[in-house]
N, C-alpha and C positions, 0 to 999 in steps of 0.2 A: 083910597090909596094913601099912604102914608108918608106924611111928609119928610125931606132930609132933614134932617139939624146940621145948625151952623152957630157959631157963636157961642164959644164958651165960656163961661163966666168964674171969677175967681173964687177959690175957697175962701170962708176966713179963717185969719190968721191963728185960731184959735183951734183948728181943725187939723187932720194930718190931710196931708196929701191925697186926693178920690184915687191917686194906684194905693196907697196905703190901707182909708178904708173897705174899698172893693178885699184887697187879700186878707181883711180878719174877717169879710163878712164869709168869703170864701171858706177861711178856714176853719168858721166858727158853725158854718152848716146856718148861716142867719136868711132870711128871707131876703128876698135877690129886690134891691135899690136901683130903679133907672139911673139916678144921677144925670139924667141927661145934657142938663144946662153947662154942668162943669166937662162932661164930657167931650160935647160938641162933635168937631167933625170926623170921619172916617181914619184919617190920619192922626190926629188927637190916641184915638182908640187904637190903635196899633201902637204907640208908644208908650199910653195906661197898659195894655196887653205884654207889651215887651216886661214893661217893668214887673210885675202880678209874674209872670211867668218865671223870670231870673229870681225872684225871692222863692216862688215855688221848690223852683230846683234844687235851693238850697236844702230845703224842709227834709230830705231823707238822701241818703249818703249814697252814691251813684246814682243816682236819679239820671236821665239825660234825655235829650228830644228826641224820640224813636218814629219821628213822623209827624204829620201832619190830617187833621181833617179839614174838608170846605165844605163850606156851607153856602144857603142861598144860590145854588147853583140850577137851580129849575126856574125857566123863563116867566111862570108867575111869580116866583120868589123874587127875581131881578127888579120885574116891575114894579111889584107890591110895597119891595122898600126904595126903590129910586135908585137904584142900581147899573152901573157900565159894565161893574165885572162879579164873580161871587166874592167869598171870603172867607177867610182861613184860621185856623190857630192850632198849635201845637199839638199834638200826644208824647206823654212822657212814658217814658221807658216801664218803668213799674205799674203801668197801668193798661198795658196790655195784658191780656189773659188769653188760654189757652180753651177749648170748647170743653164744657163739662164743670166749668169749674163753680165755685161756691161762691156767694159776694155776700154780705151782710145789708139788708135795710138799712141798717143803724148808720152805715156809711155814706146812708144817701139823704139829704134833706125832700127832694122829689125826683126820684129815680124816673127817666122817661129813655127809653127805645129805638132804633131806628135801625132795620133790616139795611146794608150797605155792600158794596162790591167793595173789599181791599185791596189795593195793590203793593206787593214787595217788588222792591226794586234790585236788579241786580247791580247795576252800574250808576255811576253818580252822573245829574242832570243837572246843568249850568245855566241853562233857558234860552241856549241859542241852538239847538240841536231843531232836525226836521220833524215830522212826525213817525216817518220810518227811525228814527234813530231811538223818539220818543219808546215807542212800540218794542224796539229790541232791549233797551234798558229795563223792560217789565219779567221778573223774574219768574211772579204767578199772582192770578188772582184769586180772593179765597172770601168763602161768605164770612161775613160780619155782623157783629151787633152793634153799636156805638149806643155808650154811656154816656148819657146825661144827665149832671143834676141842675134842673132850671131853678132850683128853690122857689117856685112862684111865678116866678119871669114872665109865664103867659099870660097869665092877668095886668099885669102891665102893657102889653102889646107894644114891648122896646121896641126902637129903632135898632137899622143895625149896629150901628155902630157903640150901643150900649152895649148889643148882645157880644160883639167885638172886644171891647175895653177888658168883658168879666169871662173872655176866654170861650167866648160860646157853649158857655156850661158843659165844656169836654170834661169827661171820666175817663175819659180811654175806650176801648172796644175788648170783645171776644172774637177772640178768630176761630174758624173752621181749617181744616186740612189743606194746604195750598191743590191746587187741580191742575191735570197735567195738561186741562184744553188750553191753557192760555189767554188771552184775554178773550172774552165773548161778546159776537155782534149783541150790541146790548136790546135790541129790541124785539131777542128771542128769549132774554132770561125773565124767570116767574119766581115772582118773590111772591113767600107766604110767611104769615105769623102764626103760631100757635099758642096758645100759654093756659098752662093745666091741660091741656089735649083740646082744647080748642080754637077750631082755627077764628082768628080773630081779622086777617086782611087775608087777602090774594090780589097780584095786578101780576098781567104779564108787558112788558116793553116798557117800565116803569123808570127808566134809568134816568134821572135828570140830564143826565149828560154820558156819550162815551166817555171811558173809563181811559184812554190812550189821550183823548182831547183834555180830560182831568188833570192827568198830570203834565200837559204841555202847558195848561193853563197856568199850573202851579210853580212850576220850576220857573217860566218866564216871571212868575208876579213876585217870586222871593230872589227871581237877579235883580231886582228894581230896587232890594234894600240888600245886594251884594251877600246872599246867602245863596246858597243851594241845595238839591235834595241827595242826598248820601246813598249809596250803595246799601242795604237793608234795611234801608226806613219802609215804614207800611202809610201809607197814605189811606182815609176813607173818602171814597171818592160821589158822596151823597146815598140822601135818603131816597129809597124805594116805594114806600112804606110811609106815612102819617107818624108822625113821634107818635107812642102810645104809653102811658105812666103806669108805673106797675106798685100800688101803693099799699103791697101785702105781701107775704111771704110767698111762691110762685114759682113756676118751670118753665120755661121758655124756650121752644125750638122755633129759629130763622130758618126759611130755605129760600136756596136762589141756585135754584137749578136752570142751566146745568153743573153749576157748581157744586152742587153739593149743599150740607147745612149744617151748623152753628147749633151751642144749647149753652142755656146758664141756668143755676137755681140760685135764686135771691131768697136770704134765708135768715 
């Protein structure tokens, strides 16, 4: 089981800032650096995360937060990294995508996978609302892919709060067609992988978590730092599915029926 970190230790002075070098290694596509010493604790990493993500924004002209993913949100993932609650990081605007669409290799240092329920929100969530109130703020849920670039990361076997700091290697997601079921008892939806026509996973009740419980989770954990989730943000609300790295040119249909299903070519 893997230990917390605690204790983080100064750069020297000769160095920039570990949010500084995390966003060139980010946007240099460079092999992903624990840091962990300098990182340290869970809260540490959300303020390295704040900072990485506001120069992000900057990087391309309307860019903006279009939601949220969480992560570690499967009761082995809780334990495995010493965990009370999951944990989160942004998705930007320009990096959602539409099913069908085309992505470049070249764009990914280690492209990896994870078959996901979306949620679009119709109304904006504060973190003090009930679950029924949760529930009606969901405008639809839609199969997903979520993009990852770990550069490496899993060879290191971070902690979380590294994987925290460097944004939890979010790319963004592909979305499928919103569904007009609404949100689904999750432990009747069956997610599969396919890639070139072969099926590579199936699990059916595979949800780390409901998807209503997801974003009650979320909305509470981002009033704690006086934010909230907006009316048309897409939230991914975990993986179904093993991250799987796709480290070739390749076709990839998600399904998560009954929802329906998701396709990207990496090209």
């Amino acid at each position: 089981m893997k230990a917390a970190r605690c204790g983080a230790t100064s750069a020297s002075p000769l160095e920039p800032p570990v949010a500084g070098r995390i966003l060139d290694d980010i946007r240099r596509l460079a092999p992903f650096e624990p840091r962990e010493d300098e990182i340290g604790d869970l809260a540490n990493a959300y303020r390295i995360q704040d900072e990485v993500t506001d120069a992000l924004l900057g990087d391309r002209p309307g860019r903006k937060i279009a939601g949220y993913k969480i992560a570690f949100n499967r009761p082995n993932s809780l334990d495995y990294y010493t965990l009370a609650e999951p944990c989160f990081a942004p998705l930007f605007s320009d990096q959602i995508h539409p099913s069908g669409i085309e992505l470049p290799l070249a764009a990914f240092r280690e492209l990896v996978i994870e078959p996901e329920i979306a949620v679009r929100l119709a109304a904006p969530l504060d973190g003090h609302e009930e679950r029924a109130a949760v529930a009606a703020a969901i405008a639809a849920c839609l199969p997903a892919i979520e993009l990852m670039d770990v550069r490496g990361a899993f060879a290191h076997d971070p902690s979380a709060a590294a994987a925290v700091a460097q944004r939890i290697y979010s790319q963004g997601a592909v979305l499928g067609l919103e569904s007009p079921i609404g949100s689904p008892d999750p432990s009747v939806v069956t997610a599969s992988l396919d890639v070139d026509g072969t099926r590579l996973g199936e699990a059916t009740g595979a949800a780390p978590q409901d998807p209503i419980d997801a974003i009650a989770w979320l909305a509470g954990r981002l009033a704690r730092d006086g934010r909230r989730l907006e009316a048309g943000m897409v939230v991914l609300t975990g993986a179904h599915l093993p991250g799987h790295a796709l480290p070739k040119r390749c076709e990839v249909r998600v399904g998560l029926a009954p929802l329906g299903s998701v396709s990207v070519r990496v090209v």
